[in-house]
N, C-alpha and C positions, 0 to 999 in steps of 0.2 A: 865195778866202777868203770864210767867209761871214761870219757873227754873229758880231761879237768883241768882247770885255768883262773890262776889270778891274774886279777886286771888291776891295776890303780887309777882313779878316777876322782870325781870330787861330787860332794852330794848334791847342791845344786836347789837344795828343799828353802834355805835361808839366803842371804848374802855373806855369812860368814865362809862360804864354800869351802865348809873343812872335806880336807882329804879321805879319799875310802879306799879299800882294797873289797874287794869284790870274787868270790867263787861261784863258778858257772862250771856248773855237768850238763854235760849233755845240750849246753845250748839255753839252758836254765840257770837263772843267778839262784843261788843257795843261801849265801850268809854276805850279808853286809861287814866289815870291820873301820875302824879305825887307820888311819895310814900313818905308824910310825912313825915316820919320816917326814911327816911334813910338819911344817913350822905354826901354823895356826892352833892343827888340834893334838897336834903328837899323838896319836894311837886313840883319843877319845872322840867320840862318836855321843849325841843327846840323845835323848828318846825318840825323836822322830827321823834323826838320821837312822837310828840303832834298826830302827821298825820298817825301813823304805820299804821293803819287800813283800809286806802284809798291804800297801799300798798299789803296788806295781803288779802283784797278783792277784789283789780285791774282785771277785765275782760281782760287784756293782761298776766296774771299768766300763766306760763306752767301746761300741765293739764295730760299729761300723755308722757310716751317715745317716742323718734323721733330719726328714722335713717334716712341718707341722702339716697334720691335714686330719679332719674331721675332730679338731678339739682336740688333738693330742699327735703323735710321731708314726711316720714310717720309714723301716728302711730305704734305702736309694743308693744307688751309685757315686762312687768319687765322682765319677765323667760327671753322672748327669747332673749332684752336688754343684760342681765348679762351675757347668753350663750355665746352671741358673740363677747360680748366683752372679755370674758376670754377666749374666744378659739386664739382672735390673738395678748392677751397679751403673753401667754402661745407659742407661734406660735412666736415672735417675741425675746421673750426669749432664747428661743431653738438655734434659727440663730443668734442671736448677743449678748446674754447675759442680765442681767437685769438691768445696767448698761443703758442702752438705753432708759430708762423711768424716765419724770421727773411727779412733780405734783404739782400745784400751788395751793395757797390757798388763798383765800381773806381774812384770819384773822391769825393774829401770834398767836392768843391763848388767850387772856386777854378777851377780850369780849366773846370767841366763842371758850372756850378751845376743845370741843367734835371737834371741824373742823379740827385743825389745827393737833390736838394730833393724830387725827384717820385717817387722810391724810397722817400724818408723819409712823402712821404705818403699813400703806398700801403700800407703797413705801419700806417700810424695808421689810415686810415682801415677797415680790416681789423682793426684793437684790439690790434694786434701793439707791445710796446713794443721789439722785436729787431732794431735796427740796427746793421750791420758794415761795415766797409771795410778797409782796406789800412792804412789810419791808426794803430790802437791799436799795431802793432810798425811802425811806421814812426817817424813824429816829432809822436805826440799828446803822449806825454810829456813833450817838449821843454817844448812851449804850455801841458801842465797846470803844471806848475813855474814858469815865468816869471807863470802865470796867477796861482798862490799866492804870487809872491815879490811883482809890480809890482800887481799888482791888472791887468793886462791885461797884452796879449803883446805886449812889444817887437820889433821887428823888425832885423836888421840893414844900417846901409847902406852903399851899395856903394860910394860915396866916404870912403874912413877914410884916415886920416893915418898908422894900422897895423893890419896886418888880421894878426890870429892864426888860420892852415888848423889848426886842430884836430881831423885824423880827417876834414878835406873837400880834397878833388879835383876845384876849379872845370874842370880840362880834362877831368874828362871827365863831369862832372854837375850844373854849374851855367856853362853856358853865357854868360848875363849877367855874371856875375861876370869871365868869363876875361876879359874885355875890360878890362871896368872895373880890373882889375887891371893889365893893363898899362898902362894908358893913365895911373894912379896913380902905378906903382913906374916911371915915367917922368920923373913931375914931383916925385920924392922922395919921395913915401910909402917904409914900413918894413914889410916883411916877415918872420912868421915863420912855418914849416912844423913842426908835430908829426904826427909819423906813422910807424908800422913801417917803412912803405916807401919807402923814398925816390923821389917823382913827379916829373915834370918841373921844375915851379914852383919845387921847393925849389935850384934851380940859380940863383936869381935872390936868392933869399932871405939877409935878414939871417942869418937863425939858424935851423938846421934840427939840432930835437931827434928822436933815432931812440926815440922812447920803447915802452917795454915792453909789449905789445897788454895792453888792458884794465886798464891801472893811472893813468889819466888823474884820477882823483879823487884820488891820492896828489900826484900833482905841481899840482894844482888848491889843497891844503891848503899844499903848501908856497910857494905862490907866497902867499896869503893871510897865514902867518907872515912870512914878508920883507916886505911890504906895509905890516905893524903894526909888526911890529918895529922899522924902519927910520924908522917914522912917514911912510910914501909916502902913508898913505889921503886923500880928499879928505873932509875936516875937517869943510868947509862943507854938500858935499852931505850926510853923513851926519846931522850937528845938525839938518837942516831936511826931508829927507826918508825917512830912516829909522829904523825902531828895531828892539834889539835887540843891537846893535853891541857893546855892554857885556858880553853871553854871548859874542859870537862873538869875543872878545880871547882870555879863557881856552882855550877852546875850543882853538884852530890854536896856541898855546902849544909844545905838543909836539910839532909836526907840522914840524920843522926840513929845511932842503935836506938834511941829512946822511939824515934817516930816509929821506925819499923818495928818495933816491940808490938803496940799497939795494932798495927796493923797483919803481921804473922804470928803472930804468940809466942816466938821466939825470944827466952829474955834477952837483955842488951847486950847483958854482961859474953854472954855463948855470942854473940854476933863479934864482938869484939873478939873474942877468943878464938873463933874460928877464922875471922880476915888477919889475925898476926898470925897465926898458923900457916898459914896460906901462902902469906906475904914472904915467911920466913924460909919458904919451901923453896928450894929451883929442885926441878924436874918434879912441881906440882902438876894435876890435871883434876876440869871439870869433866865427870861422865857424866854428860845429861843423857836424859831418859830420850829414848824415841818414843815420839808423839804426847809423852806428859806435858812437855813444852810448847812443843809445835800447835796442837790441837786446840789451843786456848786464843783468846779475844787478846792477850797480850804476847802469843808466840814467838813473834820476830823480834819485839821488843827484848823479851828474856834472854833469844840466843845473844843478840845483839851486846847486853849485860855482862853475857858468860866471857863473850870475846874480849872486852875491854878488859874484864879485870886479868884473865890470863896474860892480854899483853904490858898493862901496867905495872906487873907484877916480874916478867919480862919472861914468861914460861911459854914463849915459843919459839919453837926449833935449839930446843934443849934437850937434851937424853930425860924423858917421864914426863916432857909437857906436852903440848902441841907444836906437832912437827907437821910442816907443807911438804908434800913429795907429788913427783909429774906425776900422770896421768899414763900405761902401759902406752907404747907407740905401735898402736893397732893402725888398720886400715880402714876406714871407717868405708860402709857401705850405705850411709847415708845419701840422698839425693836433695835439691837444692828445690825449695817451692815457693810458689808465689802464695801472697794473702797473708793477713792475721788471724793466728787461731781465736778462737769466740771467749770472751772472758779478757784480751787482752787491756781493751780499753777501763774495764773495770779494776786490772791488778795488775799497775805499769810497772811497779818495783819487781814483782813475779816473773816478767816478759823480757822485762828491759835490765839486758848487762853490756855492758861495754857496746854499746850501740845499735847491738843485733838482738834478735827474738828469738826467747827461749824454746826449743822444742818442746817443752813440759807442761801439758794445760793445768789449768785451775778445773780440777772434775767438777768442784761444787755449780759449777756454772751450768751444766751438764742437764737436767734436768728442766732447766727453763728455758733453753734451747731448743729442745725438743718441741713441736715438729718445724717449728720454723726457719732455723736454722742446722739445726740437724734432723737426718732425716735416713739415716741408713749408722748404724754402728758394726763395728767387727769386735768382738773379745777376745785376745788370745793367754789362757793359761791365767783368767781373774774371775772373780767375781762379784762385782763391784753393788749388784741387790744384798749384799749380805757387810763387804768391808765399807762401804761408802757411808756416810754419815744420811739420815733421813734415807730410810731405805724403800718406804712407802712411796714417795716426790720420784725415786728413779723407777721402782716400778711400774710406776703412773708412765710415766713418762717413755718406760719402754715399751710400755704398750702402744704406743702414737705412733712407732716409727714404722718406715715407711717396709725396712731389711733390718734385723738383726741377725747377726752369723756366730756363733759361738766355738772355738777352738778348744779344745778341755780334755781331760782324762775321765771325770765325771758329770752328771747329769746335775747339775750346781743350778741353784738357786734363778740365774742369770740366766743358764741354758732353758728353764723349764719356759722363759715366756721367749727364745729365740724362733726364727721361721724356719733358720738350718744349723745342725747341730754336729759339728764334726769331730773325731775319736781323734785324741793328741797322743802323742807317742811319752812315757816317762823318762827322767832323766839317764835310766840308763840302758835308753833303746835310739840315742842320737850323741851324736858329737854336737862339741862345742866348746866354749872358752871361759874361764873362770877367772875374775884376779879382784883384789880388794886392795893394793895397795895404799890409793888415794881416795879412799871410804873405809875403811875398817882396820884400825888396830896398828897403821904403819908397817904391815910384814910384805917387805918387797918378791914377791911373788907372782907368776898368773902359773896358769894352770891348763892343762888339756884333758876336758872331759872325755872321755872314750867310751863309743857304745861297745858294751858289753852281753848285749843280747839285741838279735830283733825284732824290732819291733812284732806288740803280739796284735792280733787278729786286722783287722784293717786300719790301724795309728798313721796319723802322719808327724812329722816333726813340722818344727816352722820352716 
């Protein structure tokens, strides 16, 4: 045996950026593990953290730069890569402005801040204000709503005295949670499942309502009338830290278990049952689903639902509700641009918080943009032909442009219709920063990625 070295590290594959420890011989990572010690995952690792290394060694890795030419790729040089692609950024600039460049990311920054930060200010410093990610139909929504309701984004934690699965499936997507969950409904925590489907967990659970796909703001409304009704609300929090209360009495007036029966199939009676429950809970929590909520014609409306009743119930910033905590006091490498990004006019609640413009575009808009308003895209570490919703419209539509650059570990869906196709280095061939405080779970931590191997054959990082 030669050179041998544990590293500690974090995975970097999810946003939960559970910890890993890491064995490298010889310069080679060997075995992925679990990192004991940290507070997220204690020692356990999911399947595809478990697996990184069947990834990071895959013999279909990109291996060096690829420009399109005669209907399909050749090699090229970094140099002459980067040459060419700045000469028709630079070229494109000139004639339309910089405005006409957007740049996706496959990470908002929590798991993969170097990506998302150093994409964001690539794009700035290029005078482009067009940044995208995965985020806008994912669970931006969530955080813009709780953002307008709390003045910041409360988080959920993982320790609750009852935890309402709303539209989420900790076994098979929130990995931290599955644990914390049994290790809760062990020592008597209360369980409830909403969901079409009935998933494992709900075999444990107090109460598992089969409620009606997409009518979850109906029964949101009715639990708020039995709340009031009943006079369940928490009295105290609302006199002192909210207002508004006095509309939103009238308001859920009409909105009785009997109407939403009808409308979720949820009898009245379980709606009842589950808003005293609820009511009756301090250190209650909603876990909504990511994207079961968001993805819908009612999405902001529903988080919007979820946030009232936790606050009227007075389950924030209590040990098991929803707790607001700062933001890591990072340094931000952002840079400052002029214009509005394309979509803004269209989605002003999306753009507009506290009087400034969101970094985060609306992707949906993406597509019919093209080529008039955009007209050069960069990708780094996404692949938005496959995740973005109507995958054919953005096809289409990458075909129009004028440059597409693709940053990636594999030859993805996105990269197959780019002009240049550049080999990205895996998570545990770069440094970088990790933290989930103020997005996942409430566990005050960040984190220092460490490369543990280098980079193999020609990779770059961001």
């Amino acid at each position: 045996m030669g050179d041998v070295k544990e590293i500690m590290t974090d995975c970097t594959l999810c946003y939960h950026s559970c910890g890993c420890r890491v064995t490298v011989e010889d310069g080679k990572a060997v075995k992925i593990r679990g990192l004991e010690s940290h507070p997220l995952n204690r020692g356990r690792l999911c399947p595809k953290g478990a697996n990184a290394l069947a990834t990071i060694y895959s013999p279909e890795r990109l291996k060096r730069p690829l420009k399109r030419a005669n209907g399909g790729f050749t090699e090229i040089s970094w140099d002459q890569a980067l040459d060419e692609i700045a000469d028709k950024l630079l070229d494109l600039k000139k004639r339309f402005g910089p405005q006409v460049l957007g740049v996706f990311s496959g990470s908002i920054g929590v798991e993969n801040l170097e990506m998302a930060g150093l994409v964001q200010r690539f794009k700035a410093a290029y005078g482009s204000p067009n940044f995208f990610s995965v985020e806008s139909v994912c669970y931006r929504m969530r955080i813009r709503v709780r953002q307008m309701t709390f003045g910041r984004y409360p988080v959920e934690e993982m320790d609750s005295n009852l935890y309402i699965l709303w539209g989420h499936n900790p076994d098979q997507s929130d990995f931290p949670l599955k644990f914390s969950l049994k290790k809760n409904l062990d020592k008597g925590a209360k369980l409830v499942v909403i969901d079409p489907k009935r998933i494992p967990i709900a075999d444990r659970a107090d109460m598992y309502l089969r409620i009606r796909p997409g009518t979850d703001g109906a029964l949101a409304l009715a639990m708020m009338n039995v709340i009031i009704t009943e006079n369940l609300y928490d009295k105290e929090f609302i006199e002192q830290h909210t207002f508004g209360f006095e509309k939103l009495v009238p308001h859920v007036q009409k909105y009785t278990p009997e109407w939403a029966e009808e409308i979720t199939w949820v009898a009245a009676e379980d709606i009842r049952k589950l808003a005293r429950l609820f009511a009756n809970t301090k250190g209650a929590s909603i876990f909504q689903g990511t994207c079961t909520h968001d993805q819908t014609a009612n999405g902001t409306q529903n988080s919007r639902a979820f946030s009232v009743l936790q606050a009227i119930t007075g389950n924030i910033n209590v040990p098991g509700g929803w707790v607001t905590s700062p933001p890591p006091r990072l340094g931000s490498v952002g840079l400052g641009v002029e214009g509005d990004p394309v979509g803004s006019d269209q989605y002003p609640l999306f753009f507009e918080m506290w009087g400034k413009k969101s970094p985060y575009g609306v992707v949906t808009v993406v597509p019919e943009s093209i080529p008039e308003k955009l007209k050069a895209f960069l990708v780094a570490g996404g692949n938005p032909l496959v995740s973005m919703p109507d995958s054919n419209a953005f096809r289409d539509s990458f075909r129009k442009l004028d440059l597409l650059v693709v940053h990636d570990l594999f030859m993805t869906e996105t990269a197959k219709e780019a002009h240049y196709v550049l080999p990205a280095c895996s998570h545990l061939e770069k440094w970088g920063v990790a933290y989930t405080y103020n997005v996942c779970h409430c566990l005050p931590f960040i984190m220092l990625r460490k490369k543990c191997i280098e980079p193999l054959y020609e990779s770059w990082s961001e």
